[in-house]
N, C-alpha and C positions, 0 to 999 in steps of 0.2 A: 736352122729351126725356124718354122712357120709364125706369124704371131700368133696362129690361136694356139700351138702347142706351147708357147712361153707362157700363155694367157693360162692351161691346164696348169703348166709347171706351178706356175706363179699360185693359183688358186690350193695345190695340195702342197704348196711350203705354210700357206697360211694355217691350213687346217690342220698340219702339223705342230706348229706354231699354239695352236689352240688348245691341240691336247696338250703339249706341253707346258703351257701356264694351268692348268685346269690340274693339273697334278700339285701342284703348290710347292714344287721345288724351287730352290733358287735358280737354277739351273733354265728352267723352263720361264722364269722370270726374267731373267738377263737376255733369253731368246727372245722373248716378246717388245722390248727393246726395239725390235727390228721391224712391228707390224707395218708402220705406215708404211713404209718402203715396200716391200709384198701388196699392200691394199692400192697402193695411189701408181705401180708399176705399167699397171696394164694399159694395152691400147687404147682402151673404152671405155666411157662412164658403166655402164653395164657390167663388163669385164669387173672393173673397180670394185664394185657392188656385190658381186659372186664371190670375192678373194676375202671382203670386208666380213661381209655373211659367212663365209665358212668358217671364220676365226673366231668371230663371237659364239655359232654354236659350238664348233669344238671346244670353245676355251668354256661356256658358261652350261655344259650339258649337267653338273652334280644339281644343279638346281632343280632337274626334276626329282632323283628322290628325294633331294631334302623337299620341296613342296608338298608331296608323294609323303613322307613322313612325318611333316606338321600339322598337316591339313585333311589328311586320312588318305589310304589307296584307292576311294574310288575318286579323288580328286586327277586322276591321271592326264586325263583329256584336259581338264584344265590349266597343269603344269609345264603339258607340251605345248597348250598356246601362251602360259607368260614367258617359257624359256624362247621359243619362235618369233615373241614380240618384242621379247627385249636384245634379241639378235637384230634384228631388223632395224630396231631405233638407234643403236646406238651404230650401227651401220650406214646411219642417213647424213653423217657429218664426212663422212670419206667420201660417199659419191658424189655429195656437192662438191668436195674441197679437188675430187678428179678434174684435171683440165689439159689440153695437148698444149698449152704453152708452160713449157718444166721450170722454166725462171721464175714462173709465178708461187712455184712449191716452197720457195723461202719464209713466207709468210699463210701461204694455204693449208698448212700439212701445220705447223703450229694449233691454228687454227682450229681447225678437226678435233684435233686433240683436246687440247681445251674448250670445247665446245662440249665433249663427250666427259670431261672431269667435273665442270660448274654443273647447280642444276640451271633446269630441271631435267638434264639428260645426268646428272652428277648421280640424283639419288639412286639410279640405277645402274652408275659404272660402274660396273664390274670387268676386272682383268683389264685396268689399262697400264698400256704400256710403258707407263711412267714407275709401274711398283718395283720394277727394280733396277730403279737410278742407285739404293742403297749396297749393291753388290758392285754394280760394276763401279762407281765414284763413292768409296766410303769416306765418311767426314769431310766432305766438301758441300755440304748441307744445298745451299738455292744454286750454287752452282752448277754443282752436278746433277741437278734437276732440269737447269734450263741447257746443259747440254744432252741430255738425253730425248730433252723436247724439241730443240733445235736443228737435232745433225741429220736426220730421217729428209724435213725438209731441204737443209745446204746440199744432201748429197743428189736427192732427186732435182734441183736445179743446177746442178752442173753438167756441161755438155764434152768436156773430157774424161776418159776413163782413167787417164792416169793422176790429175785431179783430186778425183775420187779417191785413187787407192792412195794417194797421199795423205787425201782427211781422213780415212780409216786408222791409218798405221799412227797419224797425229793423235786421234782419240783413244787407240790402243795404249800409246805411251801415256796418254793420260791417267790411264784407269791404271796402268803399272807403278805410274808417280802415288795415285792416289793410296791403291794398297800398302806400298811401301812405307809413306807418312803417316798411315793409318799409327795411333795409338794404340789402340785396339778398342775393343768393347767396355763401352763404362758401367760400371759397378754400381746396384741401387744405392740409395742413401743407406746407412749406417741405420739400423732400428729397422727397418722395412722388409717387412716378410708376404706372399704371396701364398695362396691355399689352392690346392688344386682340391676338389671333389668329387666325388661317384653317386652322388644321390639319385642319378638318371631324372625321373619325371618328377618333378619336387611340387605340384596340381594334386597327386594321390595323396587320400587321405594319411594325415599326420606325418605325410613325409617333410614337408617344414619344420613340423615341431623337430622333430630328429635335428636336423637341418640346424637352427637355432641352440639344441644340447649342445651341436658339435662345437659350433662357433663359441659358444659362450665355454665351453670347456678350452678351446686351445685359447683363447684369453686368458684363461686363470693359469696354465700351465705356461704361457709364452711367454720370455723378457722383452720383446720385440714394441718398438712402440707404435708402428704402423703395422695392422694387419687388415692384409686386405681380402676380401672373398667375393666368389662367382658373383655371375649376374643373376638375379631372380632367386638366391638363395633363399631371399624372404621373399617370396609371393606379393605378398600384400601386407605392408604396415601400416595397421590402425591404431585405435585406441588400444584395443584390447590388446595387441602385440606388443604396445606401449608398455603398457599394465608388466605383462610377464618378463620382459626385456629390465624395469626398474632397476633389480636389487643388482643385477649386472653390470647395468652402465655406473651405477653410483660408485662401483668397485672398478672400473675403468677411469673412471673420474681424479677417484683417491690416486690411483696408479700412472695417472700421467699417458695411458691408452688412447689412443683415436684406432677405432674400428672403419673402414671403407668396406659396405656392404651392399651387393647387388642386390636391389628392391622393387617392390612395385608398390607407386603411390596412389589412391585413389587421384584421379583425375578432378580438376573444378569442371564441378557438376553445371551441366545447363539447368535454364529454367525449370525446364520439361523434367529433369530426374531428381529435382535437389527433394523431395519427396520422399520419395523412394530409396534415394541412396542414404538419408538420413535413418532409417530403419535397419541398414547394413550393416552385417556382422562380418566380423574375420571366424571362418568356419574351423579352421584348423586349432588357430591360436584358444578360440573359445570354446571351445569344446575342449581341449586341454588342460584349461585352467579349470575350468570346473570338476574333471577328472581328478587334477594333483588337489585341488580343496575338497574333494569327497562329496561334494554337490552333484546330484541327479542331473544330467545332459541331457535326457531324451529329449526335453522342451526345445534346448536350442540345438542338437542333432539335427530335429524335425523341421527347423523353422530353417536352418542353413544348411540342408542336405541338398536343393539346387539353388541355391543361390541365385538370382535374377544378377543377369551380366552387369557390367558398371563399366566406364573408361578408368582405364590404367594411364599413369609416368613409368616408365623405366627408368629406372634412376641407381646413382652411386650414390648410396645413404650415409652421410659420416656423422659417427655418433661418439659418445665417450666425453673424454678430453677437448675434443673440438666439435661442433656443428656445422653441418651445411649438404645441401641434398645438391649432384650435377645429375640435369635431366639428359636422355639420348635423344640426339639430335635428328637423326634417321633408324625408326624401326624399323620391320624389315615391309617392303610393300605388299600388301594384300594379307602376310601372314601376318602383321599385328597394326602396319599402318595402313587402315583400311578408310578411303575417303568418305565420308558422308556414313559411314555406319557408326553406330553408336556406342560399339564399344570400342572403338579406333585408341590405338595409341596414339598420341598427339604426336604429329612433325614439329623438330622447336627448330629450324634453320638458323634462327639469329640467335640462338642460346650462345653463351660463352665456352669457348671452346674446350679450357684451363680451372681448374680448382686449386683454389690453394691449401696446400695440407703440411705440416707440420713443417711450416716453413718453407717448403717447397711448392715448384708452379707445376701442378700433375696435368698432360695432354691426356683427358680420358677419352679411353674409346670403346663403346660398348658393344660386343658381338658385330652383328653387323657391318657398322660404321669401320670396323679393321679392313674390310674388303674391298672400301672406295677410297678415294683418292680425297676428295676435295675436304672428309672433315679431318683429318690431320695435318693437312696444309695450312687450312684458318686456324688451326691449332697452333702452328708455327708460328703464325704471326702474333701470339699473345706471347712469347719468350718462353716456351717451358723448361725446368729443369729435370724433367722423369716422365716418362710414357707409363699409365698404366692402363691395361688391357681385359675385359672382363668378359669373359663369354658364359652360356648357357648351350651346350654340345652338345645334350645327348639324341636331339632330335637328329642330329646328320652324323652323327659319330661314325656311321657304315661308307660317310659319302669323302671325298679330301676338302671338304669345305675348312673343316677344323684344321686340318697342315694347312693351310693357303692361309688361313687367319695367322697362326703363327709366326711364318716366315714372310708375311705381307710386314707386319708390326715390327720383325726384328729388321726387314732391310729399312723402313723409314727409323728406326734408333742408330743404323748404322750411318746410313744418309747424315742425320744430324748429330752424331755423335753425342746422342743420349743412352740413360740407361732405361731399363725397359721393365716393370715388373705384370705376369700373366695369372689369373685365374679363371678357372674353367671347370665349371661342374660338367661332367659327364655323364 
């Protein structure tokens, strides 16, 4: 066999490769494991380049309908050039890190890798080959992280084949030590309970207020002293959210309760809006309360029926028993972290990674952030004892964005042999 047809082979194991993580099995997780080896194989910087690129669109193609579905259907053309660019960039650490001297792969092919996990190529990793170090090395936490980063490079600088199939069948037996010492899967804390939901678009009118009955009803029915719910189940907590929220928390309070609720905070206003945003109503919530008091709404129907945009927090809201709000550290790009516009969700990079809640250190991770790599690693290094996980799904529900969130989360629990709890409005 020719090099350019190793150089084909090579290019449709990778795109294989792609569809296979893109599906969000573990399965297809463990495969990808293997990328650099497929990308940094070929003869050619070029070559490299075409292997690297087929594997990112294969692997990162659900992103056009989820764009396609947050952002409206005539956003189409615009979904195919951020999926095409973000193949492209995060493809541009493989073709440097190509080079025809293979000894130099011990530290090149790390390299890449990590190059494509930190930002500012990080905010954008998606599907890297590190997400399922928790399948094949379970409970060997940094360990089996730096061998799953490490071996792609050892084996590509080594110049025997038999070598090679020796560190294979070395790393094979590894992963067989691992699962066998495996413990198994750990068990949330004791009191801690997780809420999935079906509210779909929780924007439509008084679908929050629903939203907040629900919550506030499985409070009063639950013995549970952690309950946790979706991301963005409350829109937006204001004053007046405040207001109707009161006689609940005060009965949370009595009850020894901490609620973890997915929110959106008014952002600190710049100069230019503190104005403007000081006139701003919660639309849903206010209009509600005036409804259950028997007071006439049409005034503020009229006055907050479009509401003038504002910047948002995404945030974990913990309310009750205990306070403290964890902001997200990466929205999602262009669909809520948008640079220089104005209703941008704010990037908080250096936020803390960990909350502490009911005695315990929680790695939160909101929607998105489950998909990359580097903010549950700096999460690592704050010591957690519980992962929890907070999505808002109904925009990609059609797409496997929401399985890859999933099974992304449970192999870093299995990785560091934490327990994991998930909500998810759908």
């Amino acid at each position: 066999m020719n090099a350019q047809h190793i150089e084909r082979l090579l290019l449709c194991i990778a795109i294989a490769t792609g569809l296979g993580m893109s599906t969000g099995h573990p399965a297809g997780m463990v495969a990808a494991a293997g990328m650099p080896l497929v990308c940094l194989m070929p003869g050619t910087r070029k070559a490299a380049f075409r292997s690297a690129f087929g594997y990112y669109l294969a692997a990162l193609w659900p992103i056009v309908p989820g764009i396609e579905r947050y952002l409206g259907q005539s956003k189409t053309v615009l979904a195919v050039m951020l999926w095409a660019l973000a193949a492209i960039l995060l493809s541009t650490p493989w073709t440097i890190a190509w080079t025809s001297k293979r000894t130099l792969y011990i530290w090149r092919a790390p390299a890449a890798l990590f190059a494509t996990v930190i930002p500012p190529l990080g905010i954008i990793g998606l599907a890297s080959p590190l997400t399922g170090a928790g399948y094949l090395f379970p409970g060997t936490g940094w360990a089996g992280l730096a061998a799953v980063a490490l071996l792609p490079g050892i084996l590509l600088s080594m110049r025997s084949s038999i070598w090679r199939l020796r560190t294979v069948a070395l790393a094979a037996a590894l992963s067989a030590a691992s699962y066998l010492l495996y413990p198994g899967d750990t068990q949330p804390p004791t009191g801690w309970i997780a809420f999935n939901t079906h509210f779909g678009d929780l924007s439509q009118p008084f679908r929050d207020f629903e939203a907040a009955q629900f919550i506030q009803q499985q409070a009063d029915e639950s013995s549970a002293q952690v309950l946790i719910f979706p991301e963005a189940v409350v829109p937006r907590w204001s004053k007046a959210t405040e207001a109707f929220w009161r006689q609940s928390l005060v009965r949370r309070r009595k009850r020894g309760q901490i609620l973890a609720i997915g929110a959106g905070l008014p952002a600190t206003p710049t100069k230019n809006d503190r104005e403007h945003l000081s006139d701003l109503s919660s639309y849903d919530f206010g209009e509600a309360i005036a409804v259950l008091n028997g007071i006439d709404s049409s005034a503020i129907h009229l006055r907050s029926r479009s509401p003038r945009p504002e910047p948002i927090d995404n945030t974990l809201l913990i309310v009750g028993a205990e306070s403290a709000t964890f902001y997200q550290r990466v929205p999602v790009p262009i669909g809520m972290w948008r640079p220089f516009g104005r209703t941008s969700v704010p990037i908080r990079l250096s936020q803390p990674g960990v909350l502490a809640i009911d005695h315990e250190r929680a790695a939160v991770l909101i929607c998105y952030e489950q998909m990359l790599t580097f903010p549950i690693l700096v999460s690592m290094f704050e010591h957690p004892t519980v992962i929890v996980a907070i999505s808002n799904t109904f925009w990609v529900d059609a797409t496997t964005i929401p399985l890859y969130e999933r099974t992304a989360v449970f192999a870093w629990a299995k990785l560091f042999q934490l327990p994991y709890l998930a909500a998810i409005n759908s």
